[in-house]
Backbone bond lengths (Angstrom), bond angles and torsions (degrees), N, CA, C in turn:
res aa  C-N    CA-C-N  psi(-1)  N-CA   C-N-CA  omega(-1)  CA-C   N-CA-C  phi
1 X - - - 1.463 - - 1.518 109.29 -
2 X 1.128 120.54 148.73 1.529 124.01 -175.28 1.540 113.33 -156.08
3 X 1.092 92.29 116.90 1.709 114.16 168.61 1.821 120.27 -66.54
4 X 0.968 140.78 144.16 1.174 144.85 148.08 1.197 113.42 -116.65
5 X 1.750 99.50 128.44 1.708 119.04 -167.14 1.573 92.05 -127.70
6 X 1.196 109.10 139.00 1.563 140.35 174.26 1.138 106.77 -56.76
7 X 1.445 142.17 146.55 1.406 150.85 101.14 1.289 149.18 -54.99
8 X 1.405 111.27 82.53 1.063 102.23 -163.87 2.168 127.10 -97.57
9 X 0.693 117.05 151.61 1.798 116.08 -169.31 1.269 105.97 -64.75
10 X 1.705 131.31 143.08 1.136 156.20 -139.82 1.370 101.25 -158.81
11 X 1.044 137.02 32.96 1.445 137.56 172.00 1.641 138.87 -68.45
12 X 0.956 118.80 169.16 1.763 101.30 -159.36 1.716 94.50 -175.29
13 X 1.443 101.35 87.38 1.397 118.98 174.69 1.529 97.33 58.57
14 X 1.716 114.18 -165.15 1.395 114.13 178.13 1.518 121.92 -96.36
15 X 1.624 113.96 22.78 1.083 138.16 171.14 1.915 126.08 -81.31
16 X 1.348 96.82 -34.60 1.294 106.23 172.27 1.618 111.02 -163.65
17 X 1.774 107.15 138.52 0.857 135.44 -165.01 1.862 112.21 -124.13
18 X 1.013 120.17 147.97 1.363 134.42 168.05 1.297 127.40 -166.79
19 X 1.442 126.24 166.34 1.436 142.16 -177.38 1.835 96.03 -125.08
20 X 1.326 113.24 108.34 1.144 131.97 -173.90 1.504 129.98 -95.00
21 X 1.939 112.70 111.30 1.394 101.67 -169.43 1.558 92.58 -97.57
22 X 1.688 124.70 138.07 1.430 106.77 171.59 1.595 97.47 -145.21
23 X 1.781 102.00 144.29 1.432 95.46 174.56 1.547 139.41 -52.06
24 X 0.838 111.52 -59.99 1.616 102.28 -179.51 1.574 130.30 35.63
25 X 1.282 123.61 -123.77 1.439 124.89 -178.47 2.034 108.50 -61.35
26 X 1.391 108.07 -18.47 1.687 109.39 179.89 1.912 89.62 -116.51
27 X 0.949 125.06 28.04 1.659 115.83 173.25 1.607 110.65 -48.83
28 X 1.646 99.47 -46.25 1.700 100.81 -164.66 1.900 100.99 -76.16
29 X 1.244 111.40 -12.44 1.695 123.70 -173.15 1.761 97.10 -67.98
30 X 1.036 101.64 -64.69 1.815 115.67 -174.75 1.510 111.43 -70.23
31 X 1.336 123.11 -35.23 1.572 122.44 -177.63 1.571 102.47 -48.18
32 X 1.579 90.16 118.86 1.738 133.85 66.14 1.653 87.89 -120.78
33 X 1.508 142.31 -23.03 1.159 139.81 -163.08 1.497 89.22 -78.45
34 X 1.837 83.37 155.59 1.966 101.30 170.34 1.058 111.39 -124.77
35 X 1.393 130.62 -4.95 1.176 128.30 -178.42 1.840 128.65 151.14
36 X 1.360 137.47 108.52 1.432 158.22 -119.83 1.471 87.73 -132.63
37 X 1.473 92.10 128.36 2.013 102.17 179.10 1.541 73.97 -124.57
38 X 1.836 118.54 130.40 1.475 112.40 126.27 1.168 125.26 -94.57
39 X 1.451 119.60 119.05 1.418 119.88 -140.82 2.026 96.29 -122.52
40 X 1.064 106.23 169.68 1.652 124.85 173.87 1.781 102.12 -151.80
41 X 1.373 95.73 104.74 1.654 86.70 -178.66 2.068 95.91 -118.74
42 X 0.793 103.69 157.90 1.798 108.30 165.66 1.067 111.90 -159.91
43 X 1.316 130.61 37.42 1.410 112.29 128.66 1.790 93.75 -164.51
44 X 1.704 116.22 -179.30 1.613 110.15 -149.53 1.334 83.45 -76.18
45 X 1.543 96.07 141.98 2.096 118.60 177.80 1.589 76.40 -102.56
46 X 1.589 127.69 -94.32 1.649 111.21 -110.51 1.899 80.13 -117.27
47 X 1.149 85.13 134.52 2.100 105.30 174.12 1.714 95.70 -50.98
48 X 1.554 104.90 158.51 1.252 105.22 150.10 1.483 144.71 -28.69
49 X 1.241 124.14 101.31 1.564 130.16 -172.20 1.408 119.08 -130.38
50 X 1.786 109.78 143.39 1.150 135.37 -170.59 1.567 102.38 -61.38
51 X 1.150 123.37 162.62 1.833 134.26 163.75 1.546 104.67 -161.23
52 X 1.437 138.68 136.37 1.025 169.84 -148.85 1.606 108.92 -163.70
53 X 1.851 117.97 130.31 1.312 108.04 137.78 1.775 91.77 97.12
54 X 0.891 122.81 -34.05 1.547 130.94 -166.83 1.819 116.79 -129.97
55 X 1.425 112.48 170.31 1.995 101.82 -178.71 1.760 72.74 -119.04
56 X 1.297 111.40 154.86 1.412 141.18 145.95 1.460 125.60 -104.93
57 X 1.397 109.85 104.25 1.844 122.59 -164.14 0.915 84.99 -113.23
58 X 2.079 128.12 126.60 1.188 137.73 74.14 1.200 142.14 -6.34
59 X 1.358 116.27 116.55 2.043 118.40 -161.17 1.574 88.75 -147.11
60 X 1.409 125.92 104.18 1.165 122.16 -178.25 2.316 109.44 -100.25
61 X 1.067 99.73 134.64 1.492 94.76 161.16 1.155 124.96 -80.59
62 X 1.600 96.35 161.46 1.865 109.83 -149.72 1.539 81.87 -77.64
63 X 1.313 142.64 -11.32 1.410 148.87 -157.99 1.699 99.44 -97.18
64 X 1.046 122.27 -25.76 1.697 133.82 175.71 1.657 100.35 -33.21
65 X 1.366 113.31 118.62 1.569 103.53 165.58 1.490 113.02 -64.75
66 X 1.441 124.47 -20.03 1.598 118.79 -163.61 1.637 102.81 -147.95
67 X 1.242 134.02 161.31 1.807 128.00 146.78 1.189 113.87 -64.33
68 X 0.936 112.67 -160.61 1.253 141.10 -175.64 2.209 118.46 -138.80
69 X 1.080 82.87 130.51 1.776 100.95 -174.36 1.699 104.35 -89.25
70 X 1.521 108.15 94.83 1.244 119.42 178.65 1.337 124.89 -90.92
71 X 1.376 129.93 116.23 1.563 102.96 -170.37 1.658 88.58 -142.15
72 X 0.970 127.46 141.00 1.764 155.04 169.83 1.720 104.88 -95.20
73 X 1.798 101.30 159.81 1.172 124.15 175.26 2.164 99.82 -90.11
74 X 1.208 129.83 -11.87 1.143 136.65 143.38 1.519 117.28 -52.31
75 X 1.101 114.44 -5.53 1.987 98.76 179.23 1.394 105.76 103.00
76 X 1.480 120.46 -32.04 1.303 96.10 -168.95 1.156 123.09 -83.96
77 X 1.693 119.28 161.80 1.498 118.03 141.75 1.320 119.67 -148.48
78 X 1.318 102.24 144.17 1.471 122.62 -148.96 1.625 101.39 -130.26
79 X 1.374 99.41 121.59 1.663 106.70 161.14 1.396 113.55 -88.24
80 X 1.570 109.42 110.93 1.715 118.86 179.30 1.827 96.48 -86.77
81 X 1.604 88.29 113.50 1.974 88.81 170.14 1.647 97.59 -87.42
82 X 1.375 78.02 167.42 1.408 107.22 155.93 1.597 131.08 -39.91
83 X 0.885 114.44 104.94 1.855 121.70 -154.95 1.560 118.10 84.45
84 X 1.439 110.31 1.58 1.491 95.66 -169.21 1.709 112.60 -106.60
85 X 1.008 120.23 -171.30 2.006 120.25 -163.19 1.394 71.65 -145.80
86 X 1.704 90.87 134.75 1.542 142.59 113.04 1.115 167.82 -124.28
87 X 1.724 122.40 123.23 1.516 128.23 -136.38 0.981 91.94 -106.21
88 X 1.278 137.27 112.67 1.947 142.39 141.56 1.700 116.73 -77.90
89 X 1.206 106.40 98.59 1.543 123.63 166.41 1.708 102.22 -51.88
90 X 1.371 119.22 113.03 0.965 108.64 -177.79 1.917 110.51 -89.77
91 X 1.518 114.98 -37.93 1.501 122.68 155.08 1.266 87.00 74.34
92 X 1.557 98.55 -135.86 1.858 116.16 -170.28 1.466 107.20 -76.34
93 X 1.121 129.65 -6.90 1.257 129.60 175.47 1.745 113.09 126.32
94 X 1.458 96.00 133.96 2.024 116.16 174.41 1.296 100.06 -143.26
95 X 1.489 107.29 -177.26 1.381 125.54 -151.19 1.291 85.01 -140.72
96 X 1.423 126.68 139.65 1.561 117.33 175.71 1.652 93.39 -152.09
97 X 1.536 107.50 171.98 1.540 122.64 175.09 1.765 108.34 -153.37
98 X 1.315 110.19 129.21 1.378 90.25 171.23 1.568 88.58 -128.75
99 X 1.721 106.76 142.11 1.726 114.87 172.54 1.576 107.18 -121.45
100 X 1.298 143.57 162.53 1.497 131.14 121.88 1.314 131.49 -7.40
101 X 1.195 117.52 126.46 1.433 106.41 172.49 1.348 113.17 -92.43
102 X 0.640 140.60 -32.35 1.486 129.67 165.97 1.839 106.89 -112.55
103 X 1.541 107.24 146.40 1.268 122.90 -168.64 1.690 99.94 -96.88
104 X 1.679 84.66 135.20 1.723 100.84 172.09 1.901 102.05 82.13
105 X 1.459 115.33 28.21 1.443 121.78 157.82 1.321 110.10 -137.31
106 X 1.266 144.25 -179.42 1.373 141.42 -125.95 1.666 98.19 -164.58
107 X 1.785 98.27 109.60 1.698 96.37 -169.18 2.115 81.91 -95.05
108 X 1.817 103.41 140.37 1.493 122.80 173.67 1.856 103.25 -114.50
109 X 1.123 113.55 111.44 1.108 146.90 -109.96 1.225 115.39 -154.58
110 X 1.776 139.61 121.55 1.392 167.11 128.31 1.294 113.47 -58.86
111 X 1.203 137.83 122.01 1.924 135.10 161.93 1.190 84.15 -145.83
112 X 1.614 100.50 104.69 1.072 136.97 179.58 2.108 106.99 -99.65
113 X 1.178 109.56 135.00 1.947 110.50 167.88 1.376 93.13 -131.27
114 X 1.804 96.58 139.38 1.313 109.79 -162.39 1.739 80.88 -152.09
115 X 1.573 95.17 117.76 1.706 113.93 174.01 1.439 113.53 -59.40
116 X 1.311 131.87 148.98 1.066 117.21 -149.78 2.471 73.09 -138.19
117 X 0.960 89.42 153.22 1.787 115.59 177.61 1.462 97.71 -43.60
118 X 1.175 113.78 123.61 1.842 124.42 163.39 1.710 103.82 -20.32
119 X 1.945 111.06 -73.56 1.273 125.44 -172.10 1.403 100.38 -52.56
120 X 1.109 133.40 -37.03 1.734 123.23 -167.59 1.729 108.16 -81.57
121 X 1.396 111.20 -24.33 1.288 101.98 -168.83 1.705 129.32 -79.57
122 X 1.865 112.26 21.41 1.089 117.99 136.46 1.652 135.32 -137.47
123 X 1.654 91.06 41.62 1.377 97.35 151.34 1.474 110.55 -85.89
124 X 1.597 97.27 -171.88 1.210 131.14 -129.54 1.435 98.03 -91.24
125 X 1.687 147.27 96.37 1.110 120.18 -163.08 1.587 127.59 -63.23
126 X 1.338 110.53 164.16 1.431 119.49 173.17 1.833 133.30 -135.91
127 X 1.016 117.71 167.78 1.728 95.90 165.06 1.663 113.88 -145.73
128 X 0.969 115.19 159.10 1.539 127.65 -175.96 1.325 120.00 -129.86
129 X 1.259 121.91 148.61 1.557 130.25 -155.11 1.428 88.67 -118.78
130 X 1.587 100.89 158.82 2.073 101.18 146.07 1.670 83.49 -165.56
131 X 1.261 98.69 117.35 1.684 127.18 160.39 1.238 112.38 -47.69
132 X 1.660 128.27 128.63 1.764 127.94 -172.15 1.529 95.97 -58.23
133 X 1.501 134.86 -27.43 1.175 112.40 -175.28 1.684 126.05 -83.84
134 X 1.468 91.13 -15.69 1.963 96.72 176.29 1.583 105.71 -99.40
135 X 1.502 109.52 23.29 1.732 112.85 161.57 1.494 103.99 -70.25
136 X 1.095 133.79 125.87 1.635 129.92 170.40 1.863 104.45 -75.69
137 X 1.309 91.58 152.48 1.790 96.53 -172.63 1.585 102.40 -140.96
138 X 1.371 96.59 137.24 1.449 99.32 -174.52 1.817 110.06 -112.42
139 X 1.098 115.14 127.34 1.600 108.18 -161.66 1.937 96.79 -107.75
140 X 0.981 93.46 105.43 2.122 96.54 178.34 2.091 104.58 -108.81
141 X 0.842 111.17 152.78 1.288 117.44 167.51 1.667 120.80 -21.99
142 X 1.376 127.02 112.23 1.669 118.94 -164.02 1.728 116.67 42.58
143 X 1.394 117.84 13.39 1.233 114.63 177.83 1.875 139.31 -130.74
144 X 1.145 112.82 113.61 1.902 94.38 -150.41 1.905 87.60 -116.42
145 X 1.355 103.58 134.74 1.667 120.14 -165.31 1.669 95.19 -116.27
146 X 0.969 119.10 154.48 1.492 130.61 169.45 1.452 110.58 -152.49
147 X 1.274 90.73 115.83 1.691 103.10 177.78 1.488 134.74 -109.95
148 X 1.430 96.71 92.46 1.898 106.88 -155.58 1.897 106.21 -79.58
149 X 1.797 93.50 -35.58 1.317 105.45 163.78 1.392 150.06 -142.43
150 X 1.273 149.83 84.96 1.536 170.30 -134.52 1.615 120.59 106.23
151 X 1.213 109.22 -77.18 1.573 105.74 -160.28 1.343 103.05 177.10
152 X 1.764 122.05 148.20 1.311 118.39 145.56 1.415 105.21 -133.48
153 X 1.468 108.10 124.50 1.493 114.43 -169.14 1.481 105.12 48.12
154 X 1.583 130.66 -127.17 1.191 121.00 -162.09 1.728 106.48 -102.95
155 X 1.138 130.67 39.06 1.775 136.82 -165.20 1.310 79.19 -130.75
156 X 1.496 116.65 132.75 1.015 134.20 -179.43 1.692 109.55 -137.56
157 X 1.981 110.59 144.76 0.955 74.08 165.18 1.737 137.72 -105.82
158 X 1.284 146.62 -154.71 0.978 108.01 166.19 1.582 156.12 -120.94
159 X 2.117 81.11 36.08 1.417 107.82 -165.38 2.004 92.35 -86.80
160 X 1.605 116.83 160.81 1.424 121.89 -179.43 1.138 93.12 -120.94
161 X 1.559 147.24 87.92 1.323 136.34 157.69 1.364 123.26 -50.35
162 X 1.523 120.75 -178.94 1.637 105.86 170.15 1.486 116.76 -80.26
163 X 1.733 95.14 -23.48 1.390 98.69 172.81 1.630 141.05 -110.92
164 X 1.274 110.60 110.69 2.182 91.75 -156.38 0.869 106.43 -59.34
165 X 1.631 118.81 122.12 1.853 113.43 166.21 1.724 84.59 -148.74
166 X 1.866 90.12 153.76 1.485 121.61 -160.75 2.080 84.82 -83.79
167 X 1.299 100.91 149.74 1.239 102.53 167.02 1.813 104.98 -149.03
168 X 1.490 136.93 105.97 1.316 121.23 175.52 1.638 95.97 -135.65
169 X 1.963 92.66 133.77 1.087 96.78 163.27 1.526 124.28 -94.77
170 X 1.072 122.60 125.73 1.753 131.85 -154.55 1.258 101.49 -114.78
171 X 1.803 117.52 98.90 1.821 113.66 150.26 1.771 101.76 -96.09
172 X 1.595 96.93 157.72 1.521 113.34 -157.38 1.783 88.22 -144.30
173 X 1.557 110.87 126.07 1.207 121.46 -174.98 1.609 95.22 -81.40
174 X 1.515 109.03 170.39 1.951 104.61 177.35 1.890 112.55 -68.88
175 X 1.166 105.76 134.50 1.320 107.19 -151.62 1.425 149.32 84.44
176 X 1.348 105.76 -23.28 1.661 124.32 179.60 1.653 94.76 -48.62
177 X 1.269 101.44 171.60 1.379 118.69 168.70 1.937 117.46 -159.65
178 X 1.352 106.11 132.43 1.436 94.30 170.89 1.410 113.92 -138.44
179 X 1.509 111.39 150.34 1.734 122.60 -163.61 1.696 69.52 -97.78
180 X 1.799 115.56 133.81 1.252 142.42 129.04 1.350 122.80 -67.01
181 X 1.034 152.07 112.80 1.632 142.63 158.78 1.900 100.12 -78.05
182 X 1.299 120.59 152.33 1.139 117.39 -172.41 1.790 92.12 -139.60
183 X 1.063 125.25 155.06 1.501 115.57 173.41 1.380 101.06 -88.26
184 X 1.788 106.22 155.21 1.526 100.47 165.44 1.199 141.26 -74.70
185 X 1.669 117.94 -8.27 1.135 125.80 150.14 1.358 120.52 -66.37
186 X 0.831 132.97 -4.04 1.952 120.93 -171.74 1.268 114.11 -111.53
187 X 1.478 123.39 125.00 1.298 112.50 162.50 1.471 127.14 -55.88
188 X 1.212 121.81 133.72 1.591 106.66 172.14 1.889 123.32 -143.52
189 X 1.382 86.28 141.23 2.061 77.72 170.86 1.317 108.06 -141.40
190 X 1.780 115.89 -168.33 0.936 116.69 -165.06 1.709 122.12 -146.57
191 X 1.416 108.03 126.55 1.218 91.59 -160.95 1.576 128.43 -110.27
192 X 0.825 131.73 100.01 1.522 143.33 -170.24 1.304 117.23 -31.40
193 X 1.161 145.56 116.20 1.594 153.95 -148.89 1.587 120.98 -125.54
194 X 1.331 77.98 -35.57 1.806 86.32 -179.53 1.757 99.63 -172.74
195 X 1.466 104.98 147.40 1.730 88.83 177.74 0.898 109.61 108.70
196 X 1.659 106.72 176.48 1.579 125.55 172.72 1.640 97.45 -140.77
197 X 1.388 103.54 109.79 1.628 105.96 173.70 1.641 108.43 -118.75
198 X 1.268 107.55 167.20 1.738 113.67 148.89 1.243 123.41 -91.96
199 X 0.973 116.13 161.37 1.441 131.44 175.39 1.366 121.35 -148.20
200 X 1.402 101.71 101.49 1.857 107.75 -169.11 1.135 112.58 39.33
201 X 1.605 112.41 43.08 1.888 133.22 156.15 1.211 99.25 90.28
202 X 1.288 149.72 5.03 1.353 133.85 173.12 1.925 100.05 -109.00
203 X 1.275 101.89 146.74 1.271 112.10 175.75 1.124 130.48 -100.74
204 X 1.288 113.24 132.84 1.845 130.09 -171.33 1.591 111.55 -119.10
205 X 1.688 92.20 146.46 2.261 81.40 172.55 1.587 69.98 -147.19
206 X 1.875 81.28 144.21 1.606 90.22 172.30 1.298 116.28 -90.02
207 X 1.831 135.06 37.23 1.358 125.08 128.91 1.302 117.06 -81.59
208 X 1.573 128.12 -8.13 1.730 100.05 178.99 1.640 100.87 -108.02
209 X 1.441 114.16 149.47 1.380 127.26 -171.86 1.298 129.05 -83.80
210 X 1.628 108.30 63.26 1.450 118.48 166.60 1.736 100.08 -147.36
211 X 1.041 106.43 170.63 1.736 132.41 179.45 1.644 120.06 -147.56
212 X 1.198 110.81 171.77 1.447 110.33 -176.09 1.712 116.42 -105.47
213 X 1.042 132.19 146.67 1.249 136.15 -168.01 1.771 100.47 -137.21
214 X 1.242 101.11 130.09 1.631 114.12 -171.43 1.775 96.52 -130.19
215 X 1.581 119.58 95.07 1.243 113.05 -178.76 1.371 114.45 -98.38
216 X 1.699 107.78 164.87 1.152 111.47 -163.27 1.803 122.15 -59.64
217 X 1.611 106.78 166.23 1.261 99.46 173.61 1.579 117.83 93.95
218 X 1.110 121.26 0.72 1.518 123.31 -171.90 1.947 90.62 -99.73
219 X 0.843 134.26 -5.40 1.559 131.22 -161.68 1.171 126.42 84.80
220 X 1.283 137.00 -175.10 1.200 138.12 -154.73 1.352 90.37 -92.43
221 X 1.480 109.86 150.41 1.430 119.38 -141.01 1.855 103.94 -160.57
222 X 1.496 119.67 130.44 1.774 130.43 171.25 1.743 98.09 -107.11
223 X 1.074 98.60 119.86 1.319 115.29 157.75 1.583 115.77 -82.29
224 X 1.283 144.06 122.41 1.475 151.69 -171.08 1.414 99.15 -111.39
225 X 1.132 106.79 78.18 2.143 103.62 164.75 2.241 94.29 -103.81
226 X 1.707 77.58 130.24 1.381 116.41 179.90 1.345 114.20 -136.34
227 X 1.882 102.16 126.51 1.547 112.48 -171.98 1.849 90.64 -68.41
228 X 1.306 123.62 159.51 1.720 114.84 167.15 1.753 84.00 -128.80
229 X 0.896 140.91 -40.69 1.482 138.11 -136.14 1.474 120.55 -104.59
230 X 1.380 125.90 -1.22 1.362 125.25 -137.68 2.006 109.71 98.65
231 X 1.394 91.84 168.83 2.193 105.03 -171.88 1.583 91.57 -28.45
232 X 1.291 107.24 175.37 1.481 113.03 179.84 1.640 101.15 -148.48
233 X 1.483 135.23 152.07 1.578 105.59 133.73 1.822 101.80 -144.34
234 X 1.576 92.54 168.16 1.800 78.44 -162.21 1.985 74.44 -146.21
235 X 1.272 108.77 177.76 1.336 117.73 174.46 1.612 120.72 -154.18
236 X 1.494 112.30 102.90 1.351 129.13 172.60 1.190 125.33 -67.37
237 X 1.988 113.86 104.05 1.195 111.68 167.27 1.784 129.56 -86.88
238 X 1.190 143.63 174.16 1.303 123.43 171.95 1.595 92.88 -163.74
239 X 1.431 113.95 137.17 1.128 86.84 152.95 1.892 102.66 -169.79
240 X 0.881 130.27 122.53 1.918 141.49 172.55 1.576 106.11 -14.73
241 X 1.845 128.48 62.91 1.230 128.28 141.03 1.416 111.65 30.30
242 X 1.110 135.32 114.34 1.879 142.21 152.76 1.430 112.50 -79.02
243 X 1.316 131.97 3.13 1.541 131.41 178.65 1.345 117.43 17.43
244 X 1.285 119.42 63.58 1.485 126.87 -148.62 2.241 88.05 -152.19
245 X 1.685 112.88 128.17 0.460 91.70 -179.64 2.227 120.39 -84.95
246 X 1.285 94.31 -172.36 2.095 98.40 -175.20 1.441 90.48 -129.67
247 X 1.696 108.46 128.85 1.355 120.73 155.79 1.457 115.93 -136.59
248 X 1.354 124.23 101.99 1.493 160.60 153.07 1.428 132.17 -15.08
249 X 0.885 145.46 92.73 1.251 162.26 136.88 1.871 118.84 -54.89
250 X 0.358 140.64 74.45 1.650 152.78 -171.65 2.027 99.92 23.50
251 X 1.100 133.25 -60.63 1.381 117.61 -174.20 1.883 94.90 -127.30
252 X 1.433 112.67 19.18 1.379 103.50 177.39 1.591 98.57 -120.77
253 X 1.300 122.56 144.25 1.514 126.36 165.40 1.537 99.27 -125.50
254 X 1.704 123.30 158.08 1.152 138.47 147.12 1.374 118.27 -146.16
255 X 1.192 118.53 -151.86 1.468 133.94 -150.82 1.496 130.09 -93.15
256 X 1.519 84.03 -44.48 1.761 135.35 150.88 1.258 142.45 -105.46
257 X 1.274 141.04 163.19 1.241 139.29 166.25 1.350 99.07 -83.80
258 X 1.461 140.10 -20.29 1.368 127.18 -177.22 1.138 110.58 -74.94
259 X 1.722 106.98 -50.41 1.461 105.57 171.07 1.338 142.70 -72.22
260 X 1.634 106.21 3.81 1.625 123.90 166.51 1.215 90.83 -70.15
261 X 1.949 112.97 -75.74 1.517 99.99 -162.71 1.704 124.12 -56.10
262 X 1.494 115.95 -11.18 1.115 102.54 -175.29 1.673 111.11 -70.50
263 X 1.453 123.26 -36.93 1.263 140.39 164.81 1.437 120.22 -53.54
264 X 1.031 111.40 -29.51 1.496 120.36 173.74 1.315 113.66 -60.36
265 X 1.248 99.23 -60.86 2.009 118.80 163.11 1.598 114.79 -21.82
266 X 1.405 81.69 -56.37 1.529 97.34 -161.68 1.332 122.75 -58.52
267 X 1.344 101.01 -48.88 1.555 116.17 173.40 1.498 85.40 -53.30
268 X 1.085 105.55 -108.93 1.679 121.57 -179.07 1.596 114.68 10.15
269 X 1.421 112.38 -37.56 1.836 103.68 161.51 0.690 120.34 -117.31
270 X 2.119 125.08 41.36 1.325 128.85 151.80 1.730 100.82 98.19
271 X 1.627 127.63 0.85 1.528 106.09 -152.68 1.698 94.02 -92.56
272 X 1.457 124.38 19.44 1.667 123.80 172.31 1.469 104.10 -98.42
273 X 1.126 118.13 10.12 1.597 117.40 177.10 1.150 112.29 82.47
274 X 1.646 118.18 -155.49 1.637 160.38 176.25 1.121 111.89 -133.10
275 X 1.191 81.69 150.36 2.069 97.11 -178.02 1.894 94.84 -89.39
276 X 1.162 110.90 161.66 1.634 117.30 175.50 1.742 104.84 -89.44
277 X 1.215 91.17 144.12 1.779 81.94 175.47 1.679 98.32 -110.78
278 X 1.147 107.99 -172.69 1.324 108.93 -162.26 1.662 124.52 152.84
279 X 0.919 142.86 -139.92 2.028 144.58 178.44 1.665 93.81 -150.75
280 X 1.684 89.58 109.69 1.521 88.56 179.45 1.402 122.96 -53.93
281 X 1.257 133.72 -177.47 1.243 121.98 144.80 1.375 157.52 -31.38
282 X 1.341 143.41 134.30 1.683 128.29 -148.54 1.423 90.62 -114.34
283 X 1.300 139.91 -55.69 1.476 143.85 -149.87 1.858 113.95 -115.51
284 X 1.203 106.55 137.77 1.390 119.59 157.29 1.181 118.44 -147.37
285 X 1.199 126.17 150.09 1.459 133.56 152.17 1.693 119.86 -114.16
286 X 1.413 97.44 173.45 1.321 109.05 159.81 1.221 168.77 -78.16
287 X 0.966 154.78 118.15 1.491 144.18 -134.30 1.772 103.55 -102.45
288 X 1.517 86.22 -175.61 1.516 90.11 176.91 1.594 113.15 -93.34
């Protein structure tokens, strides 16, 4: 069975652009995910902001002219290259910022929210890196996979989030073809990047604003994405539903309304910290 969910635009002056997946009326379709920006930003869009209750993943393409300058109310800061993932545990609450690292180039771009377990959502937040070069890549006939997060078949990758979800970025030469296995527990879809592919025979191009959604419970299940048109790239999420409900506060979600407002508080008397100041980062390279 397969759903088709809309994309809709997320834009913000001529600085940043996106095609927007967000839960809403398909929330329970996408859970454990809340919502997928493919984004193009070049220069800083949104000020420093709170997150609670949820992780916020950064997934940059190997195609990115620049990283991104990540810095948290935890201390850190982290230069996200080009091909590389970063996961911010948002938990009981942090303060985060992500900009360009260098001005007047154009970060191409995943901001990914991924619900995080009732019990986890007032621990202690955290964040995790993975460098474009310790992405594992799987090379099949006309077909190149990168696995920043879960698994394909036995390639794993080798970050442990709090929450397991499949993440592969998939280019497909003209003609290629690849069998997905998906578990029968996991909801999963797929999102079109560039191209004109199939997907279990129906056709997608990632200029028009819809994707496919394969929710849980139908049985064990092959997904067939095929380039038809010329190169392709598309990106398969999946991941085992938390059936847990989300109540919202502008960039905070939890479990409860008690435990929103209790988080709400929190921020509100400073207990999510400061960001570090400092000279962002100078250098990145590229991955495989």
């Amino acid at each position: 069975m397969t759903t088709l969910a809309r994309l809709h635009r997320a834009n913000r002056g001529s600085d940043f652009r996106a095609s927007r997946l967000h839960g809403g009326e398909i929330a329970g379709l996408i859970d454990p995910f809340l919502g997928v920006d493919h984004a193009w930003m070049s220069a800083p869009t949104f000020p420093p902001h709170p997150h609670a209750g949820f992780s916020a993943v950064s997934y940059l393409f190997l195609d990115s002219e620049t990283g991104i300058d990540n810095r948290d109310s935890l201390g850190n800061r982290t230069l996200i290259q080009p091909g590389g993932l970063h996961w911010t545990t948002g938990g009981r609450g942090v303060v985060h910022e992500e900009v360009p690292a260098e001005s007047g180039k154009t970060v191409h771009m995943l901001q990914i929210f991924v619900n995080l377990p009732r019990e986890r959502q007032g621990a202690a937040p955290f964040a995790l890196s993975l460098a474009s070069l310790d992405v594992p890549v799987v090379r099949l006939p006309g077909v190149k996979i990168r696995v920043p997060l879960g698994r394909y078949r036995e390639t794993r990758s080798p970050l442990t989030p709090p929450t397991e979800v499949n993440l592969l970025d998939i280019l497909l030469e003209d003609g290629a073809e690849l069998v997905l296995p998906v578990e029968a527990s996991h909801n999963a879809f797929v999102m079109p990047i560039h191209g004109t592919l199939t997907i279990c025979g129906e056709c997608f191009d990632s200029n028009k604003p819809q994707l496919p959604i394969y929710p849980a419970g139908h049985g064990s299940r092959d997904l067939t994405i095929e380039a038809r048109q010329g190169r392709a790239k598309a990106v398969a999420f999946s991941g085992r539903p938390l059936l847990q409900p989300v109540h919202w506060h502008g960039s905070m979600g939890m479990a409860s309304p008690e435990a929103l407002a209790d988080a709400f508080a929190a921020y509100q008397r400073g207990e999510f910290g400061a960001l570090p100041s400092g000279l962002a980062p100078s250098r990145y390279s590229r991955g495989a």
